[in-house]
C-alpha positions in Angstrom: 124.3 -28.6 54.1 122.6 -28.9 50.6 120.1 -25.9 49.6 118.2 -28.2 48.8 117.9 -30.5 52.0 116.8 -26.9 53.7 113.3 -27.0 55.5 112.9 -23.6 57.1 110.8 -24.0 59.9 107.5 -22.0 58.5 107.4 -23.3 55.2 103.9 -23.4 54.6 102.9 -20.4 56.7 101.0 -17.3 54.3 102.1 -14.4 55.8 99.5 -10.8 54.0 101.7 -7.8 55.3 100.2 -3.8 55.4 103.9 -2.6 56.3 105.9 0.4 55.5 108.9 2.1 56.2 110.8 0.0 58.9 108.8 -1.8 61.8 105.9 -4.0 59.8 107.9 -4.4 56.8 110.9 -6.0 59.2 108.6 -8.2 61.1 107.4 -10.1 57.9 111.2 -9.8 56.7 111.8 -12.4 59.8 109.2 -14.0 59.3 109.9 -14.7 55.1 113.7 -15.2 55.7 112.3 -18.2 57.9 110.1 -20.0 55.1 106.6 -17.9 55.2 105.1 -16.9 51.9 104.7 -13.3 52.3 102.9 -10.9 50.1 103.5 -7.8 50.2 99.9 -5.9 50.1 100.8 -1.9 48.8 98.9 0.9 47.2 99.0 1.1 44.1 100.0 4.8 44.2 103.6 4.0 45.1 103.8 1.2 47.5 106.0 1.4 50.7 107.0 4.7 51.1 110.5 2.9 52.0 110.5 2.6 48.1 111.4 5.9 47.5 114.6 5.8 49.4 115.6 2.5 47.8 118.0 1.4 50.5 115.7 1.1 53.6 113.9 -0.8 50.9 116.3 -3.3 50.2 117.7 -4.1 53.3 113.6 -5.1 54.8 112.0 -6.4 52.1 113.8 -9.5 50.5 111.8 -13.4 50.1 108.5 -11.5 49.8 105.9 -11.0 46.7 104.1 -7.8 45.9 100.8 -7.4 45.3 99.2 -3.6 44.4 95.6 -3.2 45.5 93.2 -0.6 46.0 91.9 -1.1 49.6 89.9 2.4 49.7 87.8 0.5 46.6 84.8 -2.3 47.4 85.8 -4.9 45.1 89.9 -4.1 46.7 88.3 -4.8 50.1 86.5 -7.8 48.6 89.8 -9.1 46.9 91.8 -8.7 50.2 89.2 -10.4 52.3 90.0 -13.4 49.7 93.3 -13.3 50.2 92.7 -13.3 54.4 90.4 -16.5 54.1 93.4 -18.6 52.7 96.2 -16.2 55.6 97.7 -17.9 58.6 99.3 -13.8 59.2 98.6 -10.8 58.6 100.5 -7.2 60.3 100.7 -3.7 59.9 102.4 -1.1 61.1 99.8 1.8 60.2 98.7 4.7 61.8 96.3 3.9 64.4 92.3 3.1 63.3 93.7 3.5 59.6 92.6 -0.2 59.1 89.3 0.2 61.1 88.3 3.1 58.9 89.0 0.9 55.7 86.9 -1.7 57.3 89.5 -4.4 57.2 90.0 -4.4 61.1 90.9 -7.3 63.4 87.2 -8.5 64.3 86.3 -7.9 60.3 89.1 -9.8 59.5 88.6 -12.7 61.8 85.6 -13.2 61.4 86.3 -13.9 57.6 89.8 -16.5 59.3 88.9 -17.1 62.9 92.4 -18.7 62.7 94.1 -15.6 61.9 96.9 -14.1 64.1 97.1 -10.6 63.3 100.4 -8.4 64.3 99.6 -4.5 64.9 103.1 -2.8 65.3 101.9 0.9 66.9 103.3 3.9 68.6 101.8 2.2 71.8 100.1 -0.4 73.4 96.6 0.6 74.5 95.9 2.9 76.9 95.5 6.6 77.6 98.2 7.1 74.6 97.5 4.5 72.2 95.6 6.7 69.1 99.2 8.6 69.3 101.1 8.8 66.3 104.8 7.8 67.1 107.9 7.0 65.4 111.5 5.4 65.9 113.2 8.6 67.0 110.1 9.6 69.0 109.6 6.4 71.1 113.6 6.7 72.0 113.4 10.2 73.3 109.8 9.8 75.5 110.9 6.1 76.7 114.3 7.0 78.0 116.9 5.9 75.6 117.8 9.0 74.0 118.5 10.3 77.8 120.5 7.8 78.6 122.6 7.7 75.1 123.3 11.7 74.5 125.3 14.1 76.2 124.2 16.6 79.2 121.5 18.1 78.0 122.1 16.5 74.5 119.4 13.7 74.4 120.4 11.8 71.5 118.6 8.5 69.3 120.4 5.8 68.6 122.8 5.2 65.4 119.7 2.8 63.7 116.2 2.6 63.9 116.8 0.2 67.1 112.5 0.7 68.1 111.1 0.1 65.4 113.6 -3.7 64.9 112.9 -4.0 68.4 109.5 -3.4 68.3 108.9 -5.9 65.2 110.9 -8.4 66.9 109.1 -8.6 70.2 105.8 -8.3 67.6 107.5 -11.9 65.8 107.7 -13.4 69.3 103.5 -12.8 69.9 103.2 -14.5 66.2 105.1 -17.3 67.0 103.9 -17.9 70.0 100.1 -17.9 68.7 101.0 -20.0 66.1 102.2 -22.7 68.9 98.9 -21.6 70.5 96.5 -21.7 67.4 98.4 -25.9 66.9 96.2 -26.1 70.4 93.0 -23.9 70.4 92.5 -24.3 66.4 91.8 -20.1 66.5 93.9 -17.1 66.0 94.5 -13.8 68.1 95.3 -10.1 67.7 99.1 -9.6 69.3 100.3 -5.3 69.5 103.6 -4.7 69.9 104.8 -0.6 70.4 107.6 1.5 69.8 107.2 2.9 73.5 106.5 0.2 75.3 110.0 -1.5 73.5 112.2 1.7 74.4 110.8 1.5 78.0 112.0 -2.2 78.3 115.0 -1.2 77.3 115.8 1.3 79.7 114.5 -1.5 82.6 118.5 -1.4 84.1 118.2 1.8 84.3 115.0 2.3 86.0 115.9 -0.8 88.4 118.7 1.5 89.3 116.8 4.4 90.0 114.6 2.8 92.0 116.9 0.5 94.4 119.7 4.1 94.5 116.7 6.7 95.0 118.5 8.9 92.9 117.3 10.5 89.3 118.6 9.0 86.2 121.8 10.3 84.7 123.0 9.7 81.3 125.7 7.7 80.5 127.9 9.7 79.0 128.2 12.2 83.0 128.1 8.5 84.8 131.4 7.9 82.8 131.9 5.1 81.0 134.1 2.7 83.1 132.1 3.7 86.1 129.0 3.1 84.8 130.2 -0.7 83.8 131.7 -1.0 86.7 135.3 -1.8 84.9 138.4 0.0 85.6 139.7 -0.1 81.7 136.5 -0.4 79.9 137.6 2.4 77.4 138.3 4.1 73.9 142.0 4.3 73.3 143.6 6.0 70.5 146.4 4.4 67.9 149.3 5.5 65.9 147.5 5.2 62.5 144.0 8.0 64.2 142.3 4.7 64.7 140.2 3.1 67.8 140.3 0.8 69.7 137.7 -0.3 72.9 139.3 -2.3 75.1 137.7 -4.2 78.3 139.3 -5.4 81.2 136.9 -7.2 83.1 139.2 -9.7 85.2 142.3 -10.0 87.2 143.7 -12.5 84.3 142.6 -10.3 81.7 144.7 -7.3 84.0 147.9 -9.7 84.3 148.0 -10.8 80.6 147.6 -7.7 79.3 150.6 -5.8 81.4 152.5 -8.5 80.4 151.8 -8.6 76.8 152.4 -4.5 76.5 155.4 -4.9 78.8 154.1 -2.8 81.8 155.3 -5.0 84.5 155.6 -1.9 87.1 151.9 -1.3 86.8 151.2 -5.1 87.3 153.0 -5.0 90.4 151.6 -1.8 91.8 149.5 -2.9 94.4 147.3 -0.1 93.7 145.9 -1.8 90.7 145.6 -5.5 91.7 141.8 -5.5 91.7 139.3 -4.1 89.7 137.7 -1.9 92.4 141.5 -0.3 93.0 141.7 -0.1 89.1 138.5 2.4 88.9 139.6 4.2 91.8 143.5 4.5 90.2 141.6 5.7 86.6 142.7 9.2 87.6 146.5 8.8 87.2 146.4 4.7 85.6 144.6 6.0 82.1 146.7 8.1 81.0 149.3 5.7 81.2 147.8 3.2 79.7 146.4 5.5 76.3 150.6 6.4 75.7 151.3 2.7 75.6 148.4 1.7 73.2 148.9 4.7 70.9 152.4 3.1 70.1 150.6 1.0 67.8 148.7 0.8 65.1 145.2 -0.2 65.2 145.7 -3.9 63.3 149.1 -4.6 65.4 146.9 -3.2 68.7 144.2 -5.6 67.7 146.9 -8.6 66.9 148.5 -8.0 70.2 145.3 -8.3 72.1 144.0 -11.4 70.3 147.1 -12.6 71.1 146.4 -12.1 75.1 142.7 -12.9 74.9 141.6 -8.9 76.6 138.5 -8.3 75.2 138.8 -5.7 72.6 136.7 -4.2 69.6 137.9 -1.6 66.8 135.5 0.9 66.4 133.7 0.6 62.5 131.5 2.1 60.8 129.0 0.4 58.5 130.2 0.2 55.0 133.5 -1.2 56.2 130.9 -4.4 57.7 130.8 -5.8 54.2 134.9 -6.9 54.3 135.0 -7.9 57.9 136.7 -11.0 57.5 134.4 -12.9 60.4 131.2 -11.8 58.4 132.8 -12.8 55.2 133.6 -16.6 56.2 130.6 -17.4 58.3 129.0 -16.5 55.8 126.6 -13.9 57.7 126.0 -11.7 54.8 123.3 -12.7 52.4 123.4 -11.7 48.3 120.9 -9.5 47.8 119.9 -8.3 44.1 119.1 -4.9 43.4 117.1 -3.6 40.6 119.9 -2.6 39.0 121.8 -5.8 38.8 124.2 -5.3 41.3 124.2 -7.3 44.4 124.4 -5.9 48.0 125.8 -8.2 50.9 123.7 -7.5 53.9 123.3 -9.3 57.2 121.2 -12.6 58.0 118.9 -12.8 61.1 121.7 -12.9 63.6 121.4 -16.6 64.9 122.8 -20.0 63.3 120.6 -23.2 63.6 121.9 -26.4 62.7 118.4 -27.5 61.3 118.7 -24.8 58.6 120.3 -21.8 56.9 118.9 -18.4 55.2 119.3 -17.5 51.9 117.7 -15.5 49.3 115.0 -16.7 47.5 113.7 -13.8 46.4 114.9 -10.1 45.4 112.9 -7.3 47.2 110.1 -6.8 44.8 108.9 -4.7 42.0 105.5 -2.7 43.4 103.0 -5.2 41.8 105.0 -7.5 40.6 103.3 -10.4 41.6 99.7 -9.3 41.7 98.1 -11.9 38.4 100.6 -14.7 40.3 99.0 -14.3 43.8 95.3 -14.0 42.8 95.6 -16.9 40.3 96.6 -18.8 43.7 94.1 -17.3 45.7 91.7 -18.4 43.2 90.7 -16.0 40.9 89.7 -16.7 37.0 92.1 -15.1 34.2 88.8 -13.2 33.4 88.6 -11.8 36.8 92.0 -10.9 37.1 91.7 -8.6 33.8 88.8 -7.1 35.1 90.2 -6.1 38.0 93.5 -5.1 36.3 91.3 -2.7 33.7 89.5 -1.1 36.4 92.9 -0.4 38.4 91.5 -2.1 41.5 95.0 -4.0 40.9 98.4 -3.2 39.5 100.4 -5.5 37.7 104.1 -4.1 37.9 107.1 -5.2 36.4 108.0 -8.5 36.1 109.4 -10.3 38.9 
């Protein structure tokens, strides 16, 4: 497929985000990587707090344009409400009211773009807890997940900031969905998506469990981890080289395969392991067995070997090893993304493959302001105009782009 033969499917779409830190500035980073113009809206006084840490930054806010406006100003407000008459999009991921007390809410707003579809990313959806301030780590330990991932006693978040990508995500579904909507009706609508709400989903298994055992949740680490799955090798097994490797036997052929290929044919034929259910019952006595054989080998011989059997397996990585995995590297998953100081990170695509189109990078993450003259020109400002407001500071032009 030529670059050039690429029609991403919301080419066309204008896209105004109020994001910071993780959850707004990722929806409109799904949103940009398929076709929308979005512009970046930031203070002035800094931008995205992500800024400051440069590689949250990076990672959220490539194919977008920045524009740096005073909002707390009239003639900011005035600009911005410009910029929404010509918007099919607009989200933040503010504090909640923050944009009320600005007054550049969702019924100001629409009623300047009755077509607009707005996306509010919040602590939660509304209800008794809805002017709550919440964050990532927050939402995982009040909707369950943390319970469920840490140790006795040990609630622990997850290894990324899984709520607020969730949370963004589900947020992207609502805006897509309007869109097909608005195609019908001609108007907009106001979709909220929540950091609680998304780590209460998640934990759905969990609470289906509870209910249907009528027994209080345990965390997965005291329901054990084979158990839990329901598999009787479904475990962590260390190799020669202080490597691991999780391997997952989830069948009868996947159990015969792999005695054979590690030459174990005594516990093949032990009748005490020729089902699964036997299998989690034997774990007592079978694992221990089973961890000698693997730590034999290395972990890349461990791997081969298992490849070779087709047992499900996975080598236990951590994320700056990602950028050589030799899978990532030839399906080209890992996009080229410029950094302001002219090196180039490789970091992941939206993790799905269409045949109608690919992702690429169009733009670098951008400079705070750097395309503030470019946008209001398009949104129809005079050069006159755009120097006025430039002198007063109502907008910041920043470096070039």
């Amino acid at each position: 497929m030529n670059e050039s033969d690429i029609t991403l499917p919301l080419e066309g779409t204008r896209v105004l985000e109020l994001g910071h830190i993780v959850a707004g500035p990722t929806a409109s980073l799904i949103l940009a990587d398929l076709g929308a113009d979005v512009i970046k809206v930031e203070n002035p006084e800094g931008g995205d707090q992500a800024r400051t840490t440069g590689f949250g930054f990076v990672n959220t806010n490539r194919n977008k344009r920045s524009i740096a406006l005073d909002l707390k100003s009239p003639r900011g407000k005035e600009v911005f409400l410009k910029l929404i008459r010509g918007a099919d999009v607009c989200l933040d991921n503010f504090a909640p009211g923050a944009l009320d007390r600005l007054g550049l809410g969702y019924d100001v707003l629409a009623q300047e773009n009755p077509r607009l579809i707005y996306l509010a990313i919040k602590g939660f959806l509304p209800g008794p807890y809805e002017k709550r301030p919440s964050l990532d780590e927050l939402a995982q330990m009040m909707g369950g997940l943390a319970y469920m991932t840490g140790p006795v006693g040990r609630p622990m978040r997850a290894g990324a900031s899984v709520i607020d990508i969730g949370a963004a995500t589900y947020g992207v579904i609502g805006v897509l969905a309007a869109i097909i909507k608005r195609g019908v009706t001609g108007r907009g609508e106001m979709i909220t998506s929540a950091l609680y709400e998304t780590s209460v989903f998640w934990v759905g298994q969990w609470m289906a469990r509870a209910f249907l055992s009528g027994q209080r949740s345990i965390p997965m680490s005291e329901i054990g981890q084979s158990v839990r799955m329901g598999w009787g090798v479904f475990h962590l097994f260390a190799t020669a080289d202080e490597q691991q490797v999780f391997i997952g036997v989830t069948s009868n052929a996947h159990w015969e395969r792999f005695c054979k290929e590690f030459d174990l044919p005594e516990l093949f034929a032990d009748e005490r392991l020729n089902t699964n259910q036997k299998r989690v019952a034997a774990q007592e006595w079978m694992l221990p067995i089973l961890r000698a054989a693997m730590a034999k080998h290395t972990s890349d011989e461990l791997q081969r070997r298992l490849d070779k059997c087709a047992v499900p397996y996975a080598p236990v990585r951590r994320p700056d090893e990602l950028a050589d995995d030799p899978h990532l590297k030839a399906s080209n998953q890992l996009l080229p993304v410029p950094l302001p100081d002219g090196r180039v990170a490789p970091l992941p695509k939206l993790p799905y493959r269409s045949t109608g189109y690919d992702f690429t990078v169009r733009l670098p993450p951008p400079p705070l302001g750097g395309h503030t003259s470019e946008v209001l020109a398009e949104a129809g400002f005079t050069e006159n105009e755009i120097a006025s407001l430039l002198a007063d500071k109502i907008a910041v032009q920043g470096a070039a782009k």
